[in-house]
Each structure stands twice: as C-alpha cells, then as structure tokens.
C-alpha positions in Angstrom: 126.3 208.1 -5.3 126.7 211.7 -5.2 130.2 213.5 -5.5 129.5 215.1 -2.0 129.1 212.2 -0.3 132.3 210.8 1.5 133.4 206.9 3.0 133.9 207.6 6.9 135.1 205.7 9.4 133.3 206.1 12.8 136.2 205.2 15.1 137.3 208.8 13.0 134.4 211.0 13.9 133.9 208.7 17.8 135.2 207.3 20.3 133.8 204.7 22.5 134.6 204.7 26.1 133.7 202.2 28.7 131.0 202.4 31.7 131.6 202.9 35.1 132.1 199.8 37.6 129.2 200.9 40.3 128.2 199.5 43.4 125.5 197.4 43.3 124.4 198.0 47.2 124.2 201.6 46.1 121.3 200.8 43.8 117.9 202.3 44.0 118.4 205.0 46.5 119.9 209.0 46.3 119.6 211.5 44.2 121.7 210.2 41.0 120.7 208.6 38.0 122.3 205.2 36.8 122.3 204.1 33.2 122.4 200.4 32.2 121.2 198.5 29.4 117.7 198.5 30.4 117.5 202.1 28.9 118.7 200.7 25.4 115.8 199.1 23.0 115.6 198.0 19.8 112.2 200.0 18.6 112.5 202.9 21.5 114.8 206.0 21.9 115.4 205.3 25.6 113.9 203.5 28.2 113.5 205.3 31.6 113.4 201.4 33.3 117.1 201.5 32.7 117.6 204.7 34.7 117.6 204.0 38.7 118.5 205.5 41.4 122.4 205.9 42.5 123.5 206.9 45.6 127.1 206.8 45.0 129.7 209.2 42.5 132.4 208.5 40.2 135.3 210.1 38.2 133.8 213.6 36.2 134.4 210.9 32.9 131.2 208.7 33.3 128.7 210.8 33.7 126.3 211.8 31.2 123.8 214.8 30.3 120.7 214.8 27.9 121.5 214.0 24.2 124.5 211.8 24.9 124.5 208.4 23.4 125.1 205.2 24.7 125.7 201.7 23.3 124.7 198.5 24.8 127.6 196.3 25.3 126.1 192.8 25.1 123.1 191.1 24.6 121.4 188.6 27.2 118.9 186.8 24.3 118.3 186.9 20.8 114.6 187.8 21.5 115.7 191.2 22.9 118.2 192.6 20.2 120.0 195.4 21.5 123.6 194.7 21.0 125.7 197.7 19.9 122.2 199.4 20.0 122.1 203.3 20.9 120.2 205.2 23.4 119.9 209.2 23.6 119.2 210.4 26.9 115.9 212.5 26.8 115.8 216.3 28.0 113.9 215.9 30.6 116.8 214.1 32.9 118.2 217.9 32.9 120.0 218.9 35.8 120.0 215.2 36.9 123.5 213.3 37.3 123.7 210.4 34.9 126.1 208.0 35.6 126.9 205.6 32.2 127.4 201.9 34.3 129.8 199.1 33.1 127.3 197.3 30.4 127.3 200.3 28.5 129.6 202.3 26.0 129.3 206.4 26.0 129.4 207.6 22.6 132.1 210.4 22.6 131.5 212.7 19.5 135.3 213.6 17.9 134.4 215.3 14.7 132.1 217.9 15.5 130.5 218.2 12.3 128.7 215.5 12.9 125.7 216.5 16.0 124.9 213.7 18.3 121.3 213.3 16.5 122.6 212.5 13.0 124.9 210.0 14.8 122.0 208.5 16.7 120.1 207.6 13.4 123.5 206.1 11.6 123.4 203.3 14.7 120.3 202.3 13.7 120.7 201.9 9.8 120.3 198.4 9.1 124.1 198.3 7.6 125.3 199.6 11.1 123.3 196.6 12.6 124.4 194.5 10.0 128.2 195.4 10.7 127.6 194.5 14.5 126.2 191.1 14.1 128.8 190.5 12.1 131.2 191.4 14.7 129.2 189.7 17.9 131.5 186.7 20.0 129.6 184.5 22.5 126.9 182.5 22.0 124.7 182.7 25.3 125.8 186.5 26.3 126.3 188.2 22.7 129.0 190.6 23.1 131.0 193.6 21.2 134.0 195.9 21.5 135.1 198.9 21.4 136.9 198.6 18.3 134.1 196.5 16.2 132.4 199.9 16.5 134.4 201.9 15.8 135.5 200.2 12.9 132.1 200.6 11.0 132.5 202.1 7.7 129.5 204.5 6.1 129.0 207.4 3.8 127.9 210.3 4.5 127.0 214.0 2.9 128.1 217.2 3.7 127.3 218.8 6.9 123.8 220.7 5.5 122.6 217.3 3.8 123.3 215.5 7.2 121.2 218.2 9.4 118.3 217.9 7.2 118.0 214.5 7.1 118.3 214.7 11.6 115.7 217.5 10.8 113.4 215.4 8.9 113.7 211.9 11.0 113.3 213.5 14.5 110.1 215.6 13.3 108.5 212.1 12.8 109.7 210.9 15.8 108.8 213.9 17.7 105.2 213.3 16.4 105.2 209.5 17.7 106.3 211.1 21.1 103.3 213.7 20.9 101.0 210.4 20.4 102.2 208.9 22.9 102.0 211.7 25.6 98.3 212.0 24.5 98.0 208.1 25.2 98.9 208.6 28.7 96.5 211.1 29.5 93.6 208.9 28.2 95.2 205.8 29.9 95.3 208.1 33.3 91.6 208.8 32.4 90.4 204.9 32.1 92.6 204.5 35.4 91.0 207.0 37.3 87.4 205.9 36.3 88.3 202.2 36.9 89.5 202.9 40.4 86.8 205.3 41.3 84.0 202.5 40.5 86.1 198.9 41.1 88.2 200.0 44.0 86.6 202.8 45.7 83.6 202.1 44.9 82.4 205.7 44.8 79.6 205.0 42.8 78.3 202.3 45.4 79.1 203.3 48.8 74.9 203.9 49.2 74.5 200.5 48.6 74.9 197.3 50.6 78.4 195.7 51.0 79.8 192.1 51.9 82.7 190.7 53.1 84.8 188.8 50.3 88.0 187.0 50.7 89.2 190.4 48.6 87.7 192.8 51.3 84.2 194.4 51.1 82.7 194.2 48.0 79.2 195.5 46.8 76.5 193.1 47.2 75.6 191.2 44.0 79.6 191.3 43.2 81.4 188.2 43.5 85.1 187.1 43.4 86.7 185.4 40.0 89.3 184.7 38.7 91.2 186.3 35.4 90.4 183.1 33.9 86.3 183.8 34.0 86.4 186.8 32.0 89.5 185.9 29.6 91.2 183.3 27.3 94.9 182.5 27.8 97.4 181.4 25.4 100.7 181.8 24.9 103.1 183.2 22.1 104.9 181.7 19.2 108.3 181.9 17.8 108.8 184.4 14.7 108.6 182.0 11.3 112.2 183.6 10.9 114.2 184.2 13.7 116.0 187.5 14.0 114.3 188.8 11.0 113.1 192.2 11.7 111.2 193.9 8.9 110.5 197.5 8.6 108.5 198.0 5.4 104.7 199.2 4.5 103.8 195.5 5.4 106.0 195.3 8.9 103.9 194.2 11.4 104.7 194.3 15.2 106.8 191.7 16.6 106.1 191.9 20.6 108.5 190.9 23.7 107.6 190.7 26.9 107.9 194.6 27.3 107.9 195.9 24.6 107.9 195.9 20.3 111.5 194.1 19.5 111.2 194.4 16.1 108.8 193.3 12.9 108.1 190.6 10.8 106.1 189.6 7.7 103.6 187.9 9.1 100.7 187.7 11.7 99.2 185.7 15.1 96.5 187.9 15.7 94.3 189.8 13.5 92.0 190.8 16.9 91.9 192.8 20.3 94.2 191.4 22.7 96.8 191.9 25.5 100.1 190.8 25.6 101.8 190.8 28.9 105.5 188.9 29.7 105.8 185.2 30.1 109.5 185.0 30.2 112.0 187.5 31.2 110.1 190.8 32.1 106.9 190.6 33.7 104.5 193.4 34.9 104.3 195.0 31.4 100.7 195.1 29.8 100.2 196.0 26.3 97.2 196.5 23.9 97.2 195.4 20.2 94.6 196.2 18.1 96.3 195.5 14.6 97.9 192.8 13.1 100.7 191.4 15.3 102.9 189.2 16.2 103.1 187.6 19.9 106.8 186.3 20.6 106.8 183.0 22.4 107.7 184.5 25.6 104.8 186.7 25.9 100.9 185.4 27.2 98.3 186.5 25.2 95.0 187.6 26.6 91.4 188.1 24.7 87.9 188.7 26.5 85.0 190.5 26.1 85.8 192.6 29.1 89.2 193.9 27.2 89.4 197.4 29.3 88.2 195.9 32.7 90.7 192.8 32.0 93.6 195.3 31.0 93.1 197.1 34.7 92.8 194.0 36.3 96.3 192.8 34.8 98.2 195.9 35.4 97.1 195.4 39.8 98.7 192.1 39.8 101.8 191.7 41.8 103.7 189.5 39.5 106.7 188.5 41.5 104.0 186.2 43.7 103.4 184.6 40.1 106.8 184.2 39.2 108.1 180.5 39.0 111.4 181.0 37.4 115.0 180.3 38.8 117.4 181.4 36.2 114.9 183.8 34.8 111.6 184.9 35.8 108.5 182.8 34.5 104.9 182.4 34.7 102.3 180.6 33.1 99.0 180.5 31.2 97.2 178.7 34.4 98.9 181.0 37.4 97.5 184.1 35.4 94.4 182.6 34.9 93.9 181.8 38.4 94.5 185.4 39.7 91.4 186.2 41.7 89.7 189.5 40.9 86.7 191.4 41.8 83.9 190.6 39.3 81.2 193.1 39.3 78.0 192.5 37.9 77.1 193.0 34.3 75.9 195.6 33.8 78.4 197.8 35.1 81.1 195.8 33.2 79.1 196.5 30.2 78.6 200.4 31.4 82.6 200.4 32.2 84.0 198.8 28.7 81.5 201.2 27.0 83.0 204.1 28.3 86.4 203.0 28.1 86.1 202.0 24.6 85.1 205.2 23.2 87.9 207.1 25.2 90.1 204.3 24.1 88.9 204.4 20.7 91.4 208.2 20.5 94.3 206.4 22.2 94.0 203.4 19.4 94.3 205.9 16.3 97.1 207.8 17.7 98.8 204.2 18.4 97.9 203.5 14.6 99.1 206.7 13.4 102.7 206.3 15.0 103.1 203.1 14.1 102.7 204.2 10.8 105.0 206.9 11.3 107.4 204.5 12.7 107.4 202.2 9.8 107.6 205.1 7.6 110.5 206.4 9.1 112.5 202.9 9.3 111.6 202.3 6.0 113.3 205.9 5.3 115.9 205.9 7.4 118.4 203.5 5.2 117.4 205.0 2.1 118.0 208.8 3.1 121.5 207.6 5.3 122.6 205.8 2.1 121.3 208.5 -0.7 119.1 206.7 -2.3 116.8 209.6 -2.0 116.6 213.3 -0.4 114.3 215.0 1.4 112.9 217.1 -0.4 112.0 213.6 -2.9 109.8 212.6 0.3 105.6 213.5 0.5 104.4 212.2 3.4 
C-alpha cells in the first residue's frame, strides 16, 4: 500500500448516536418527516418508503437534513440485509424536518476531513459489511451497537485521494439516478395511455357498453381473472444464502421490493414480473435480464407483459393478504384477481405501443445496472488502493 495511506479507526473520525423514541399514534400525519429503517437498503441510496409523516417534535439532536447518514440498527430477516447499512438523505427533503427514529443510528462526522459522501461509500465496502456480520447478536432480530461500529478499522488516503474517489463513485451513481428519472417519465407515459383506454375508456365511449360485475365495460369485453392472461410461480432460495456478488457476472438477486443483492447464478433468462409474496406486498417489478427471483417473491410471465404489469400495480393487496405474523399471499389468490379483459386486438394494439416506449426504459435499466455493477465492483478496489482513478476507462 501506499505511504499516504493511513489505518483509521471510525469510532475516531464518527460517532454514532441513537434515534429518537417517537410516538407511534403520531404517525402518518403533520408536516414532519420520520426516518426509520424502511429508508435503509442494501442496493439503494435511500428509500423514500421509510420517510412518513410525523406530527410530533423532539430535542434539536434527532433531527436530520440532506446528506446526513444513517445506520440501520437491526435486521428483521436475512433475505433483506440491511444491518449496519447506511442511508444519505437525498436533497430534495430540503427545508423538511427529519426526525432520525429509534431503529436507526445518525452518523455524526468528527473528523472533518472526511465529507459525509466519502464516509457513505466506506459503509458499503464489503470489509465494512464483513466487520458487521461479524459483530451481529440475535438470531431472529439481527442486531448491532454503537461500539461494533465504531470500532471498524480501514485505510484510508489523504484528503485529495479520498474526494476523488467520492467524485468518481457518485458521477456513476448520479448517472443511475438520471436513468432512473427518465424511467419514470416513460412509466407515467404507459400509465396514462393504459388508463385512458382500460379505465376511461376514452377511446370507446362511442361505442356500446354493458354492465359487468367490474362496472360498465365496452361490449365485446369481458371479465378474467389475472390467471387468464398469466403464469404464476413462485421464487426460489439463492443456491448460497447470504452471498451477494457484485462482479461483471452478478446478476440481480430480487426481494419482495426491491434488488437485495446478487448472485452467480440465474431463474429466469425471460420477460417477467416479480411482485412480493412474503413481507412487502404492492411492489411490481420488471426483469428483462438474467435474474434471480428470491423465494419470497411471485413471479409472473404472459404474453400481455405491459397490460399484466398495470393490472398488478391496481390491485389492493391487503384484501389478498393472508399472513398473521407477516403479510402473505399466494400463487392462486393473485391468479384469481378479476380484471377487465378487453378484446384482442386492443391488447395486441396496447402491448405494441407499450413495448416500443418500454423498449427506452429497458436500456436505461440495462445501462445502470451495468453501472451499478461497475461501480461495486470498483468500490472495494479504489477504498482499499488497489487501483486509482485515473487507472479506471470506463
């Protein structure tokens, strides 16, 4: 290693401090923001789910602005690994109280050299995650403390070296967020045309309608069931449990809301949908790579992919949900979810549309996982100095 690289111990350049014991009644109303570990992920930078509404204060010390970090405390499953995991709170919370709750730790920056992005990156070296599974008690609620944090020993180079690795990891990032906002707008685009020909029914109303058990429908439509226009299955279990890959090979390992992680090998080599089977439900995702289906996910295929994937993201999953402890659905309760099936031809007209619009949103979903895998795969090897950046060609 490099002379100007030094050994650092974080509980030197941090300090952890505990969340803030709210009120649960105060929950999802006011004008406040409260954090818990819904907005910590293993593949994302922060997920707004984990931001709700607070109508309550606390003490000036727990709350939060844009570009803070925070830690999840513990860790409900091994099929979501988020323990000791960070989140940065996004800009765009700006002039929004953030309150940091009790199942999260606020990363409190010491050592000023070191900038709250740099720091966000070290949590998610593989040694850093390494050091906290080695730390982890429990065995149904994985937990961690203060100190097994802050005890985490790295190296690190000098101030200069450190900003231009932040420089070079968040411009990739940055990228994956530009894809991503460009996703949206075509996904608002299939939404809006689905709704203005399968709900409204703009494109019929000269036409003759009939009365359905789902309402008035155009004459010539009938109604299904999710099961007539798809195949249901469920996931699997990883071949290696908690092994989470991130090299030119990795390919996504899905949850029930999101990418957890990646592993070595695939499920699916075809169009499909993955929505949640256990845990959360409502979520709908589209794969069109190699993947990896987790065993508490469904997975759909039809022919009707587009008109399918609306139809999934109307349903009102807590009616499907037969869980106790946890929510849960299955293969035949999605399946039997009636829908509006139109005839042929404008399912045909619909999914042809959609397709080529879609056809954008699926490179751009290509291209950042690509840059996501790029950068992982970077990420240890630039925080350790195994290489620089200016070694990197992208």
């Amino acid at each position: 290693m490099m002379e100007e690289w030094k050994e650092y111990k974080l509980g030197d350049i941090i300090s952890i401090a505990g969340g803030f014991a709210y009120k649960g009644n105060l929950i999802g109303k006011g004008d406040n923001y409260l954090l818990g570990m819904g907005c910590v992920s293993f593949a994302e930078n922060f997920l707004d789910k984990g931001a709700r509404k607070y109508d309550g204060d606390c003490p000036e010390r727990y709350y939060a602005k844009p570009g803070d970090i925070v830690l999840a405390t513990r860790q409900q499953s091994d099929n979501l690994p988020i323990l000791g995991m960070p989140a940065i709170i996004p800009s765009k919370y700006e002039g929004h109280k953030m309150i940091i709750g009790a199942n999260l730790y606020r990363v409190v920056i010491k050592d000023t050299s070191f900038d709250n992005r740099y720091l966000y990156w070290l949590l998610k070296t593989p040694a850093y995650v390494s050091h906290i599974r080695s730390c982890q008690s429990g065995t149904t609620v994985r937990m961690i403390t203060k100190s097994n944090i802050e005890d985490f020993v790295f190296c690190a180079p000098n101030q200069k070296s450190r900003n231009a690795i932040s420089d070079f990891i968040w411009a990739l990032d940055d990228k994956i967020e530009l894809n991503r906002r460009i996703n949206a707008n075509l996904e608002a685009q299939a939404q809006a045309l689905f709704k203005s020909w399968f709900v409204d029914f703009e494109p019929f109303r000269d036409g003759e309608f009939v009365e359905s058990e789902l309402g008035m429908i155009p004459k010539g439509w009938r109604v299904g069931t999710i099961g007539d226009l798809a195949k249901i299955s469920s996931g699997k279990r990883p071949p290696v449990k908690g092994t989470y890959k991130t090299d030119e090979l990795a390919i996504p390992l899905i949850g029930a809301s999101s990418i957890m992680g990646y592993t070595s090998d695939y499920l699916y080599d075809t169009k499909i949908l993955v929505t949640g089977r256990v845990g959360t439900h409502g979520v709908v995702m589209r794969f069109e790579c190699q993947c990896w289906p987790s065993d508490n996910t469904l997975v759909i295929e039809s022919d009707y992919y587009e008109y399918v994937y609306q139809c999934l993201k109307l349903i009102d999953y807590k009616n499907l949900n037969r869980g106790s402890t946890q929510p849960l659905i299955t293969q035949t309760d999605l399946k039997n979810v009636r829908i509006v099936i139109p005839k042929g031809c404008f399912l045909d007209d619909y999914e042809k549309k959609i397709s080529s619009i879609m056809k954008y949103a699926h490179n751009a979903e290509f291209e950042s996982r690509r840059l996501a895998t790029l950068r992982d795969t970077l990420l240890p090897r630039l925080m350790s100095g195994e290489i620089k950046v200016g070694d990197v060609t992208l």
